[in-house]
N, C-alpha and C positions, 0 to 999 in steps of 0.2 A: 537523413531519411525523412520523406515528406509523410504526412500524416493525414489521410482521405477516414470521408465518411463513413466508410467499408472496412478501413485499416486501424489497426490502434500498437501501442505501444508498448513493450515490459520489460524493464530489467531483469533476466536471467540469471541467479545464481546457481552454479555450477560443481561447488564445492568450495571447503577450504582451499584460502591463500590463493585462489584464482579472481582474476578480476568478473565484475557483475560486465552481463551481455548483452546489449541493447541488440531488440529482435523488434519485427514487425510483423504481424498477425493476422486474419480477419477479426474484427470485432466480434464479439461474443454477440448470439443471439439469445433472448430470454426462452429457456423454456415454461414448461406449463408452473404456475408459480410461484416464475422466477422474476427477478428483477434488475436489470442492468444499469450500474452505476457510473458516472463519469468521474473519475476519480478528482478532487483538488487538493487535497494534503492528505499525506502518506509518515508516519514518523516508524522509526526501525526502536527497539524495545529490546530490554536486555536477553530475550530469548532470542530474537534476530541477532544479534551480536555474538551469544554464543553460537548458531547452526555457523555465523560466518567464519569465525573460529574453529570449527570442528569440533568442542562441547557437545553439542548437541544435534545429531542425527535426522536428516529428512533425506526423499527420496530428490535425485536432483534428476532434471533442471527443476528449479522452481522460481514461483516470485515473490518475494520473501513481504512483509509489512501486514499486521491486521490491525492496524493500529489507525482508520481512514476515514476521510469525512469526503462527502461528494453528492454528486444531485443524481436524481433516477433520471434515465435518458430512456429507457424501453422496459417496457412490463410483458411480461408474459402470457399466453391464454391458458385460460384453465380456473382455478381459485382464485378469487382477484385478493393480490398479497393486500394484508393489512400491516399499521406498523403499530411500534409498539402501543401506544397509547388507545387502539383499537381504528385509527384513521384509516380506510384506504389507503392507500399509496397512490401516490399522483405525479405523470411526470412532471418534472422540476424541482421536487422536492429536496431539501439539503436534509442528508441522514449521515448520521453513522450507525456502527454494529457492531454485537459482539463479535469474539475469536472463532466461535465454533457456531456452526449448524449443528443442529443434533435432533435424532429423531421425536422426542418429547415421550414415548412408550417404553423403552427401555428400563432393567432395569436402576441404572445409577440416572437418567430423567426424571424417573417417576421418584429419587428420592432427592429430586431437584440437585442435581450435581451434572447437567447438561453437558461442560466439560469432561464429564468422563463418557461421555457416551457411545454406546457401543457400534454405533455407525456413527460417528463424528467425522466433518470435514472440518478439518482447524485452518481460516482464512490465512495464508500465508507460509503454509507449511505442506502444501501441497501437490506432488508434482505436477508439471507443466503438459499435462495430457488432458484429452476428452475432456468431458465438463469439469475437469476442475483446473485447467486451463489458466481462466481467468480469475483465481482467485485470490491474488494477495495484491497487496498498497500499492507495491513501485511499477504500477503500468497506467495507464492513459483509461482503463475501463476496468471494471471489475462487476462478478459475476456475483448475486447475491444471492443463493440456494435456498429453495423449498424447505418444507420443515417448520421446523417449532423457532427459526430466525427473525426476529422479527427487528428491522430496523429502528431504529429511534430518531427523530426529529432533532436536528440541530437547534439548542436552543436559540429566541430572538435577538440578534444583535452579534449573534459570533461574527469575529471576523473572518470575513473570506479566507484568508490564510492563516489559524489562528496560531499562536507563540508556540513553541515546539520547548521541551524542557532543558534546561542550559543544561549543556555537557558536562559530566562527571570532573 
């Protein structure tokens, strides 16, 4: 599968004991917001290992990984996203981010548990529809949602692909 300006990439998981599905897409366009990332490291995390086991329940198809680090390739109009440390966001940027979007008004937000929130999108556990599409590790772009998310700046010096944790 060839991989165009237009097109991007994502492993599809399917469910337990089926193999992951390599599909090809339009690239995600940022909405008002939003920010679009090119994904370069993706690591899968002991909650990924349980959905792929069937432990633990998500809607499929999805793309599994919140676990990412990658550069902004498109910003969206509307709010101009900041990241965490209060920077604009600017493309080229190397970020990562938490697991979850979440509104920030709610009320397990408002008592800072954004994890639990009650409109939460949890990056990588989302199915593979409408905007949330793009939203987990194992694809070539990932979608960075609106809201109280705010990326964080890879710090200086990380490596491009940095150490992933030795296997169990």
């Amino acid at each position: 599968m060839k991989v165009d300006q237009q097109t991007g990439q994502a492993l599809l998981f399917d469910g337990p004991d089926k193999p992951l599905r390599l599909v090809e897409q339009r690239r995600p366009q940022p909405g008002p917001g939003e920010l679009v990332v090119r994904v370069e490291a993706a690591t899968l995390c002991g909650s990924d290992l349980h959905t792929m086991g069937g432990k633990r329940k998500v809607e499929t198809p999805t793309v599994l990984g919140h676990e990412t680090i990658g550069r902004i390739e498109a910003i969206g109009p509307g709010p101009f996203p900041c990241l965490y440390d209060g920077t604009p966001a600017k493309i080229g940027d190397r970020v990562t981010w938490a697991v979850v979007a979440h509104c920030g008004s709610c009320r397990f937000c408002s008592r800072d548990l954004p994890q639990k929130c009650e409109r939460a999108i949890k990056y990588g556990h989302e199915p593979f529809v409408d905007r949330r599409m793009w939203t987990g590790g194992l694809a070539t772009s990932h979608r960075a949602l609106p809201w109280s998310d705010c990326p964080n700046h890879c710090p200086p010096g990380w490596p491009p692909r940095p150490p992933a944790p030795p296997p169990p």
